[in-house]
TIDREN-704819 format. One record per residue (C-alpha): chain; x, y, z; residue number from 0; residue in three letters. Coordinates in steps of 0.2 Angstrom, whole numbers, plus 2048, in hexadecimal, padded with zeros to 3 digits. Example, Ala and Ser with C-alpha at 12.3 -4.5 7.8 and 13.67 -1.06 7.14 Angstrom:
// TIDREN-704819
 chain   X   Y   Z   n res
     A 83E 7EA 827   0 Ala
     A 844 7FB 824   1 Ser
END
This chain:
// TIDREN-704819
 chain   X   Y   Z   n res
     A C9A F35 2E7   0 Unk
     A C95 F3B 2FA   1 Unk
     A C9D F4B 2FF   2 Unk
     A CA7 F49 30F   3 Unk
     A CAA F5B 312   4 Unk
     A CA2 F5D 325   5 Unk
     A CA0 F6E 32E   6 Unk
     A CAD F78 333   7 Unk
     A CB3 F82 341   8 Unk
     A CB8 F95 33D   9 Unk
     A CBB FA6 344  10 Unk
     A CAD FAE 345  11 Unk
     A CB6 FBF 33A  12 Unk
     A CBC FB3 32E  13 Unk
     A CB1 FB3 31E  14 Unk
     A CBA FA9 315  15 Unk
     A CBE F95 317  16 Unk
     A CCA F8C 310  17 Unk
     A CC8 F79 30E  18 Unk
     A CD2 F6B 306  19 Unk
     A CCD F63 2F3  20 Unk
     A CD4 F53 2F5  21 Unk
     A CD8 F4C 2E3  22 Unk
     A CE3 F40 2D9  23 Unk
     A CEA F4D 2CC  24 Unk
     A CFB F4D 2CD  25 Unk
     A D01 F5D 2C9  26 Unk
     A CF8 F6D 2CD  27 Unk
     A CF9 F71 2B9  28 Unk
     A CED F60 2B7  29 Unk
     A CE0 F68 2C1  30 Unk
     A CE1 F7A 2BA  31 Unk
     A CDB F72 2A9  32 Unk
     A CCE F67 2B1  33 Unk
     A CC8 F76 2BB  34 Unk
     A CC7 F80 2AB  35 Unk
     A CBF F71 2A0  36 Unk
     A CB0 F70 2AE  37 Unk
     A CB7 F5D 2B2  38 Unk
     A CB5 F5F 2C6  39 Unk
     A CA6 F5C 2CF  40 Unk
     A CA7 F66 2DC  41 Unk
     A C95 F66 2E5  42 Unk
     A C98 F52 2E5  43 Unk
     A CA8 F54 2F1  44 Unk
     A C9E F60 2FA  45 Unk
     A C8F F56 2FD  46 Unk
     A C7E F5F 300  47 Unk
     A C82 F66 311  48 Unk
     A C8C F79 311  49 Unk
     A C9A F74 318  50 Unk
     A C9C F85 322  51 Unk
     A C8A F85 32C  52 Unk
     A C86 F72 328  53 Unk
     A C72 F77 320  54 Unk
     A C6C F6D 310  55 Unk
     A C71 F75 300  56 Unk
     A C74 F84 307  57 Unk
     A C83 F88 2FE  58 Unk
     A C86 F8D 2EB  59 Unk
     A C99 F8F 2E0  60 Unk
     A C9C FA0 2DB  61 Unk
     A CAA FA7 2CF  62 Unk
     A CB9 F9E 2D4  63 Unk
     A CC8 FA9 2DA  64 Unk
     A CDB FA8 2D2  65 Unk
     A CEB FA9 2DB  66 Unk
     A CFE FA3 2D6  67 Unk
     A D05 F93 2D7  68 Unk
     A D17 F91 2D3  69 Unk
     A D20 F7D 2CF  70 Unk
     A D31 F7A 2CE  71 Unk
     A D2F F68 2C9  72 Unk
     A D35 F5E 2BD  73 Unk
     A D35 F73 2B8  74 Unk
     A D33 F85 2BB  75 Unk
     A D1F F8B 2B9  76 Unk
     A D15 F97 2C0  77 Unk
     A D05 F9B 2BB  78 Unk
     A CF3 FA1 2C3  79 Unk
     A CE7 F92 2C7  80 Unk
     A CD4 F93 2CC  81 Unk
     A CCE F8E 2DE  82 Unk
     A CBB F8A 2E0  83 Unk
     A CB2 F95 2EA  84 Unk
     A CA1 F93 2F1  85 Unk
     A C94 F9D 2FC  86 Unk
     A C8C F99 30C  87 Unk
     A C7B FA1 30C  88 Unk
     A C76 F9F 31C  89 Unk
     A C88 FA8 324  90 Unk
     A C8C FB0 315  91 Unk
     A C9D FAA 314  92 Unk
     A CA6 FA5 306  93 Unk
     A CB0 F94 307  94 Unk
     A CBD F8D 2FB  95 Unk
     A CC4 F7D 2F6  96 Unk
     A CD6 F7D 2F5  97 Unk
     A CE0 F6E 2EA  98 Unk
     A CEC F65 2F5  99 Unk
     A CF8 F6B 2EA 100 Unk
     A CF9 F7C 2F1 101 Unk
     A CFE F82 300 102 Unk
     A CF4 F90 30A 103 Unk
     A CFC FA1 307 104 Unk
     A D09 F99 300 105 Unk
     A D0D F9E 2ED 106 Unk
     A D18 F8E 2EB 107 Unk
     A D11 F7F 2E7 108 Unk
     A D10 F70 2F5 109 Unk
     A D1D F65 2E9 110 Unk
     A D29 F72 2E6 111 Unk
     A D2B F76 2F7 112 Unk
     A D2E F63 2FD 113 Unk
     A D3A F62 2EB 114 Unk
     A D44 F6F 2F0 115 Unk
     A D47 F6B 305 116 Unk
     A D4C F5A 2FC 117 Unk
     A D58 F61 2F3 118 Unk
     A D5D F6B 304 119 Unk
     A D5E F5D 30E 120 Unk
     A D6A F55 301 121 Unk
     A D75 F61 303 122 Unk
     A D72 F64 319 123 Unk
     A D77 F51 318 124 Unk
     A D88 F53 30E 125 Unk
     A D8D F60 31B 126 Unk
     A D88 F71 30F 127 Unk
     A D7E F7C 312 128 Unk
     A D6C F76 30E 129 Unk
     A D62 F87 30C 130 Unk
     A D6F F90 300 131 Unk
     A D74 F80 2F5 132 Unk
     A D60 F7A 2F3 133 Unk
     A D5C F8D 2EB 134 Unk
     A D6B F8D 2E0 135 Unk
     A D63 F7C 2D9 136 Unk
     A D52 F82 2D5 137 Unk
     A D4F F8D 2C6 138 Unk
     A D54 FA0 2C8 139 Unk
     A D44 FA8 2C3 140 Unk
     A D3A F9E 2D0 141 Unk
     A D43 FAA 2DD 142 Unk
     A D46 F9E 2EC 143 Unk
     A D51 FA6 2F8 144 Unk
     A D5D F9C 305 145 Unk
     A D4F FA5 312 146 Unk
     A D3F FA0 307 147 Unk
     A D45 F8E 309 148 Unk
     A D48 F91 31C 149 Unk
     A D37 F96 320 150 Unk
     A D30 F87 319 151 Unk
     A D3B F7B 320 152 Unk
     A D34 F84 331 153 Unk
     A D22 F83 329 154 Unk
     A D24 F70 324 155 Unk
     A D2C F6A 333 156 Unk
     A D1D F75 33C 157 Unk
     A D11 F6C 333 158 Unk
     A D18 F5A 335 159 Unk
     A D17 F5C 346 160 Unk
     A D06 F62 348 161 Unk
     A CFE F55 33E 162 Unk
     A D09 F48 345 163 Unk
     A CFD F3F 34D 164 Unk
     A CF2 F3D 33E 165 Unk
     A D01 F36 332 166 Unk
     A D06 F29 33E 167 Unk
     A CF6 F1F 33B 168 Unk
     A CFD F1E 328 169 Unk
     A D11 F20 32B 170 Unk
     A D1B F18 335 171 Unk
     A D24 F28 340 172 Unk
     A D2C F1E 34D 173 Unk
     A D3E F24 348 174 Unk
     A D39 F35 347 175 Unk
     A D40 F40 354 176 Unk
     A D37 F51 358 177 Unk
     A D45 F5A 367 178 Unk
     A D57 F5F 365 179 Unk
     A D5D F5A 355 180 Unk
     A D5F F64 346 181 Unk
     A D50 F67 33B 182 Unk
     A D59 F63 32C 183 Unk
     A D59 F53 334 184 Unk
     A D46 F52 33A 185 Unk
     A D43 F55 32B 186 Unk
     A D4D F48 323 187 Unk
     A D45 F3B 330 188 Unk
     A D34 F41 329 189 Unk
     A D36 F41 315 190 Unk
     A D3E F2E 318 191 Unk
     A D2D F28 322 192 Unk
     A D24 F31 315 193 Unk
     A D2E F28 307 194 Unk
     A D31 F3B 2FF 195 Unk
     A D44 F36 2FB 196 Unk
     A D50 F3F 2EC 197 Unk
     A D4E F34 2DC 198 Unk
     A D3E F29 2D9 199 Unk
     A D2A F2C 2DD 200 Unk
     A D2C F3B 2EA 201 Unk
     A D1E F43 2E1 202 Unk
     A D14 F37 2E2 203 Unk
     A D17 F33 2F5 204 Unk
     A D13 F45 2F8 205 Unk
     A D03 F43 2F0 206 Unk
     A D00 F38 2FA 207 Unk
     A D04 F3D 30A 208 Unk
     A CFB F4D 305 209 Unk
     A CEC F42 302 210 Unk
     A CED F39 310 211 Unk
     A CEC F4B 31C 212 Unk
     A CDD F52 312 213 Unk
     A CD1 F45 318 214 Unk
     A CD0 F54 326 215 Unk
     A CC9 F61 31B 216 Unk
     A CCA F6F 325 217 Unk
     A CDC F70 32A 218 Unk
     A CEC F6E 31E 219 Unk
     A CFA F67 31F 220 Unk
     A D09 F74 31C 221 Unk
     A D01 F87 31E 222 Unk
     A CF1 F8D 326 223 Unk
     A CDF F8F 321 224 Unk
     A CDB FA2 320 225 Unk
     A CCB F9B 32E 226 Unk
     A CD8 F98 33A 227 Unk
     A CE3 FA7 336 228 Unk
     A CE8 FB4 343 229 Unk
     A CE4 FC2 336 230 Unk
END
């Protein structure tokens, strides 16, 4: 397979990159045990060229690092998952390829912070209160707070309007409405062009749309890359 990974812009204090792993596992959990079982071929992805300075086969994978990921469906799991990390010899900069599954300084996995604004928009649509009725339907231990889910309805809705422009050539956002309505209800108008709706595949739908935004490496689709990162 040919690597499409091309070079990217960065902060010239940053040393480390992040970059999107595009892949068709469904679960983060599926690519922890094909990571660990050696099954991902990373320098194909890659392609020969670093994709920090853009030289030929100037960089190499180094010890992976681990951070938290925590799922809250079909259950409650968190659990420490490996990211690939390489080296840029020529800037000496380290870069990483992060699973669409994850979020950028985001302990919560992507899915279960999409499964649980469902569960808040459910409840903003029946008249409740969306933020305090959604954390009192996810597991205890996971400790989602009414506030926790308030930040990333801000930081969803953030990132659906900033990569607007790209979804549209996949989805159509005609009926979306971006000004002075609730954002309960943005966000409503978004998960239903997205097809990420209570009940059936929304999994699958937001693999999909995750897959769709990761053919831009470089940037993400909820969260930003520590390149891009104000500190």
């Amino acid at each position: 397979m040919v690597g499409y990974l091309r070079p990217v812009p960065h902060e010239q204090g940053s040393r480390s990159i992040q970059l999107t792993y595009s892949n068709t596992f469904q679960s983060i959990w599926e690519y922890k045990i094909s990571f660990l079982r050696g099954r991902i071929d990373f320098s194909s992805l890659i392609g020969e060229r670093c994709p920090v300075c853009g030289s030929l086969k100037c960089y190499r994978q180094i010890t992976p690092y681990w951070r938290y990921a925590t799922d809250l469906f079909p259950d409650f799991k968190k659990e420490q998952v490996p990211v690939a990390r390489f080296l840029c010899r020529n800037r000496k900069k380290t870069f990483s390829l992060l699973p669409i599954q994850l979020i950028p300084y985001f302990q919560y996995t992507a899915q279960a912070v999409i499964g649980t604004l469902l569960l808040g928009c459910q409840w903003w649509q029946k008249g409740k209160c969306g933020f305090w009725n959604a954390s009192r339907e996810v597991d205890p231990e996971s400790s989602v707070t009414p506030y926790l889910i308030a930040l990333w309805l801000r930081s969803v809705i953030h990132g659906f309007r900033r990569t607007h422009p790209v979804l549209k050539r996949f989805y159509d956002l005609s009926a979306v409405r971006t000004a002075n309505h609730p954002a309960w209800e943005e966000l409503r108008e978004y998960f239903t062009a997205f097809c990420l709706e209570p009940g059936g595949f929304w999994q699958r739908a937001l693999h999909t749309l995750l897959c769709h935004y990761s053919l831009r490496p470089e940037l993400f689709l909820f969260g930003t890359a520590s390149q891009y990162r104000l500190c």
